[in-house]
N, C-alpha and C positions, 0 to 999 in steps of 0.2 A: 739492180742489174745482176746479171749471173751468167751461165756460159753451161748449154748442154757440150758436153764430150763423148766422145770413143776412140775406144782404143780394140785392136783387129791382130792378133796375129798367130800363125800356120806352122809347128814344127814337129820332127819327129821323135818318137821317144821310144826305149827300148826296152818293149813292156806289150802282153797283148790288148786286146780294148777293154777286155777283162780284169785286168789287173790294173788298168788305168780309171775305172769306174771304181773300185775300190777306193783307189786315191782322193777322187773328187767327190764321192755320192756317199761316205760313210762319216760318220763322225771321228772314230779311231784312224783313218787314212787322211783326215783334214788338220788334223791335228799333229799331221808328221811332216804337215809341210808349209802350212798357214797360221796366220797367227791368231790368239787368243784360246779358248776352248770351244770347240764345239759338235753339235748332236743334228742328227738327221731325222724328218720326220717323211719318208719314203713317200713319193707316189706326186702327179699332178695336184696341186691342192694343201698339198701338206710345207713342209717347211725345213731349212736351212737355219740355224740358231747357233750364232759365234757370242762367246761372251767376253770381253773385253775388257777382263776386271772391273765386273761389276753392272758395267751395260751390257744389256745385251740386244743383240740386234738380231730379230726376225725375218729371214727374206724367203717369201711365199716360193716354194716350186714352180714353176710352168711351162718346162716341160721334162718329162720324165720315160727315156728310152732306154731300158738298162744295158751299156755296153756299144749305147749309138750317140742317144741327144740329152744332156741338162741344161735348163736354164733356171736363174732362179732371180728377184728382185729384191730389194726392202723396199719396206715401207714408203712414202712419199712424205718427205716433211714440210710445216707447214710453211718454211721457207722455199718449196721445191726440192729440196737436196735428194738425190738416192743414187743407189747403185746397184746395176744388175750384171748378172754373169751367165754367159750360156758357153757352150762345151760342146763340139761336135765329132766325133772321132771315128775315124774310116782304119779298118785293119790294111797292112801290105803284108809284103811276102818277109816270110822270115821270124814270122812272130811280133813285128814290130807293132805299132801304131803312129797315123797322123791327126795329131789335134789342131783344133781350129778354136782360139778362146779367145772368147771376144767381151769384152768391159764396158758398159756405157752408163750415164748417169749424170747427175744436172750439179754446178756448185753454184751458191747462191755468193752475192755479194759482190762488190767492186774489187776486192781483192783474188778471184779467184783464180787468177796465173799463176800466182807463187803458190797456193794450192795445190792446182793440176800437176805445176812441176814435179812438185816433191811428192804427189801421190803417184804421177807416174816412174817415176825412178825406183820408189819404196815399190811398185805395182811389180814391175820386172825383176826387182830381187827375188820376190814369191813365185815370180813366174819360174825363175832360175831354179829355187830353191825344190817345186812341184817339179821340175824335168831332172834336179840332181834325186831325191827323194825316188822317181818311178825310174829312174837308169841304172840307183846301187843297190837300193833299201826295199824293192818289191820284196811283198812276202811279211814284212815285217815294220811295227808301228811304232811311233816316236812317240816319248814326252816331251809336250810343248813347254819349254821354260821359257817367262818374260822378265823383263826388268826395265825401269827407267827412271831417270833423278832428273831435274830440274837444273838450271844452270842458266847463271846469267849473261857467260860469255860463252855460247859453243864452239868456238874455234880452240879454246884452250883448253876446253873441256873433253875434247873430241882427239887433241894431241895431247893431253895424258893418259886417254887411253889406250891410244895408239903403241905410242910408249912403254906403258904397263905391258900392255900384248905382247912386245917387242917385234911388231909387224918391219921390215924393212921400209926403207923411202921406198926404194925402186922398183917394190913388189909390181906383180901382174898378174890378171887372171891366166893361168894353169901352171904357174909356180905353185912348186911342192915347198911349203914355210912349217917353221915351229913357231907356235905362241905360246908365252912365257906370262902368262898372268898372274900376279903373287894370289901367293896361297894354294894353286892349281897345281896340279902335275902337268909336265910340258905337253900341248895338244898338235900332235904332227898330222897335216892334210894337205892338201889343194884348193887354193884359191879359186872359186867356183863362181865368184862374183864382184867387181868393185867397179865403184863408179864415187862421185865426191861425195861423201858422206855417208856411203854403203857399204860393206864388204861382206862376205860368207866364205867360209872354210869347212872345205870336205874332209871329215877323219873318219876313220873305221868306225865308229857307234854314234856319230851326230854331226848335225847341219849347224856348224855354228855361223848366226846371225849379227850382224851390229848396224845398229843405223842412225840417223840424225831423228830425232822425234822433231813434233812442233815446240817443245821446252827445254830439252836437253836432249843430251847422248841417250840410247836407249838399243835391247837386245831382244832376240826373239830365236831359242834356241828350239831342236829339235834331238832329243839324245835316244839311243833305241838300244844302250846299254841295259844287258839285263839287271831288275831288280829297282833302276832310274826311282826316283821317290819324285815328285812334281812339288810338292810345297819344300820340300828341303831344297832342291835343286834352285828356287824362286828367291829363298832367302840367302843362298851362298853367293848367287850371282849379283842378286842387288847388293849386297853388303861388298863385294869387289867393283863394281860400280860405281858406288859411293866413295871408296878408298882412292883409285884411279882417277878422278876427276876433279877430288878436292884443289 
């Protein structure tokens, strides 16, 4: 058994359609707001290429409008499994733009509700995280920082971190907080995102990410601080990770 989905939704962002095709159709503007690394291979035909520590996943273009229409797919597994993304964006007055991005794609197996949940939950962080990205950070690209540790309870692994952060109980999305990570200098933003097991914080040079993985607690940052290193950044965050959740 298995279960086709989609997911459809229309907002605006404050960015021309030009600057918003940047975001989506480059590799350096995907990489400021999506997670893993990845590279563009421009045009109908060509490819979309995220690498995933280590996989990487190939999703063919098909269709290619610069500053109107993307769509792009993976591959078909041989379970059925894939996932494609198309992007339609209409300019309005003002400079702004209206996107229209839409998700679809097949899970296979008896389980694929708890799946769909948690991908659509993790789906809308990124969705957030593309609309905080093209509304502060036009103009300018992120390094993508990941991390993730394994854990046998995540409820306790998920409130040491929390902890560590010294995120409030009562926090809310567009509460302005400090996070207090040890070892970090205090990171002051806006809550940009939270949902149960999600959260993301707006600061002046990065998107900081946190989320529930399928194994443990796990992060997915975006820092546009000049100079930012990507393998150092990878090793300071896992190894506070690791600290927090023991």
């Amino acid at each position: 058994m298995g279960h086709p989905w989609k997911s459809d939704d229309e907002f605006e962002l404050d960015a021309t359609p030009e600057e918003v095709w940047e975001a989506i159709a480059s590799g350096p503007g995907i990489d400021s707001w999506f997670m893993g690394v990845s590279s563009v291979e421009p045009g109908v035909g060509g490819a979309v290429n995220t690498d995933f520590g280590g996989f990487v996943q190939r999703s063919e273009i098909t269709a290619w409008e610069p500053n109107r229409h993307l769509a792009y797919s993976s591959e078909v597994g041989p379970d059925g499994r894939f996932i494609a993304f198309e992007y339609l964006l209409e300019a309005h007055e003002g400079g702004t733009t209206v996107m229209r991005q839409v998700a679809t794609g097949f899970l296979p197996g008896d389980d694929w509700e708890a799946e769909f949940e948690a991908m659509l939950t993790g789906g809308m962080m990124y969705q957030r995280t593309l609309r905080s990205y093209v509304d502060h950070f036009t103009g300018r690209f992120g390094v993508p920082v990941s991390a993730m540790v394994q854990h046998p309870d995540f409820a306790r692994a998920w409130a040491g971190m929390l902890d560590d952060l010294g995120l409030p109980a009562d926090a809310a999305e567009g509460d302005r907080v400090t996070l207090t990570p040890s070892g970090f200098a205090p990171i002051t933003g806006v809550i940009d995102y939270l949902a149960d097991g999600y959260f993301g914080v707006r600061a002046d040079d990065a998107l900081y990410r946190f989320y529930r993985g399928f194994y443990g607690p796990g992060l997915g940052h975006h820092v546009f601080a000049e100079g930012a290193d990507r393998s150092e950044l990878d090793a300071v965050w896992l190894a506070w990770l690791e600290r927090a959740v023991a």
